[in-house]
C-alpha positions, 0 to 999 in steps of 0.5 A: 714272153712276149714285150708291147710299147705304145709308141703313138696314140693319136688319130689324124695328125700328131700333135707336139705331146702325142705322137700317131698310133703304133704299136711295138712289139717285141719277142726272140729278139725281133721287134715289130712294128704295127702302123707308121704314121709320120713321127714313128720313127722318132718314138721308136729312137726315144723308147729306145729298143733298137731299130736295126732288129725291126724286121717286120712291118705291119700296116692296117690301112692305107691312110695317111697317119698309119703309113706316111712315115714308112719311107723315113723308118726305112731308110732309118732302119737302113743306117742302122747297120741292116745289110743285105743278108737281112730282108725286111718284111712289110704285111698289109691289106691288098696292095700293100707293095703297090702303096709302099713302093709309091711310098719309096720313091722318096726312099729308093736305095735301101742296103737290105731287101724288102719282102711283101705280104698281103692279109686278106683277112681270111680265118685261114690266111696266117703269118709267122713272125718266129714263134709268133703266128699272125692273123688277120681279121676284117674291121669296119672302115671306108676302105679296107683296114685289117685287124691283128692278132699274135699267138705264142703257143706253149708245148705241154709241160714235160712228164720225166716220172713219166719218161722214167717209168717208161725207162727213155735215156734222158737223151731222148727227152728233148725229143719227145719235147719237141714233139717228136716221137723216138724209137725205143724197144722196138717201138715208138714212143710218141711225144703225148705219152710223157707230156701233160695236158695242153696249156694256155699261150700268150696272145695280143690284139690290135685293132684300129678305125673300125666300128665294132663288130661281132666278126671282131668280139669273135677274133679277139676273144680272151686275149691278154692283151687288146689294144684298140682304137678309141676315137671319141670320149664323149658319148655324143660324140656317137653320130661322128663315130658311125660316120666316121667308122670309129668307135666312142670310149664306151663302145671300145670298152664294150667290144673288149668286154665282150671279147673277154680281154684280160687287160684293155688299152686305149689309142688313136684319140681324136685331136680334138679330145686334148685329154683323154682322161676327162672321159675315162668314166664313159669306158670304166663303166663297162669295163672296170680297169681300162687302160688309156694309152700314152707314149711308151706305155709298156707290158710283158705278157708273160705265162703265169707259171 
């Protein structure tokens, strides 16, 4: 399973009831943390999940109210009790370790190691997090800003009828259901022989400051789970979008319709929409069931079986 917190949905600058837009993310013990504007931290300490087991930080773009507030979780994290022994990774678009470390002149002596990883966006350019495999994709900003998406594949489910008529010592099965295949009577028994067909995996996908796209419907298709930028609620509030490289409630709610999302959160609001709320018709319209996001909004994506 895989665990999701909203610990800010704001754009710009935090105000005192709404910090910036980041997200938790929680699976085999590791937390993640996607964007860190100035406030995370502070989120992070009242949700209450821990901090020393963050070992991943991923970043979508070098503006100020998605990484301000590195330096801080950092050192944060470091009197959490992480040692020396435990590296943390920090993931962005190109040149991430040249802003980070710039970033961290003002936090220069940490007790645990920090590894970099850019993401060029690439369909074939991946990153695994545990179970978790990562990718990538290009939004639709002023400067280069990435889209991210988590998949937890699931084996096929183990056949023992199938293993016993076979007649596979039960010591075997562990094996083959690890997909690996064991010798018995002279000859291989291969993992597909006592497994059934392929089963569906968890998937989430967080998206930030972009215009929506068909490259983007395309890389969150049928994921349980799409949290997404939705700058502005009032319709009117198009020509800002297109300026800006947001995107307004209706259109956020189009692109995760299209995508075939089977749930649809809300996040990074504009400081100027005091209540998001007022809006929400604007996205129910195209997509019944839309979810705004707030501080602490929490879900378990879990296999339906």
């Amino acid at each position: 399973m895989i665990d999701v917190s909203l610990l800010g949905t704001g754009g710009t600058l935090p105000l005192p009831d709404r910090f910036l837009s980041s997200l938790l993310v929680r699976h085999g013990g590791r937390l993640i943390v996607v964007d860190c504007g100035e406030g995370t931290q502070v989120s992070l300490r009242r949700l209450g999940w821990g901090l020393k087991d963050i070992g991943t930080i991923l970043i979508t773009h070098f503006h100020a109210d998605h990484i301000a507030g590195l330096p801080g979780l950092l050192l944060t994290i470091g009197n959490s009790g992480r040692g020396s022994d435990e590296p943390l990774s920090i993931v962005g678009p190109r040149g991430i370790q040249r802003v980070a470390e710039s970033l961290r002149v003002i936090a220069p002596h940490l007790p645990y190691p920090i590894r970099y990883r850019e993401m060029t966006g690439d369909s074939v350019d991946t990153f695994e997090i545990g179970d978790l495999k990562l990718r990538a994709c290009l939004g639709e900003h002023d400067l280069t800003c990435l889209a991210y998406r988590f998949d937890l594949s699931r084996a096929p489910a183990f056949q023992p009828e199938l293993a016993k008529e076979i007649g596979l010592p039960v010591q075997m099965w562990r094996v083959l259901q690890k997909g690996t295949p064991v010798e018995f009577n002279n000859r291989m028994v291969q993992p597909e022989e006592v497994l059934g067909p392929p089963r569906p995996g968890l998937s989430l996908g967080f998206l930030t400051d972009s215009r929506p796209t068909r490259k983007l419907v395309e890389f969150f298709t049928d994921v349980d789970l799409l949290v997404t930028e939705a700058t502005y609620g009032d319709p009117e509030d198009q020509p800002k979008a297109i300026d800006n490289k947001h995107m307004t409630f209706a259109e956020s709610a189009a692109l995760g319709a299209a995508a075939r999302a089977k749930n649809l959160w809300f996040t990074h609001f504009t400081p100027a929409m005091p209540n998001p709320d007022y809006f929400r018709k604007h996205a129910e319209a195209v997509y019944p069931g839309v979810v705004l996001g707030r501080e602490h909004l929490s879900m378990t994506l879990s296999y339906p079986d």
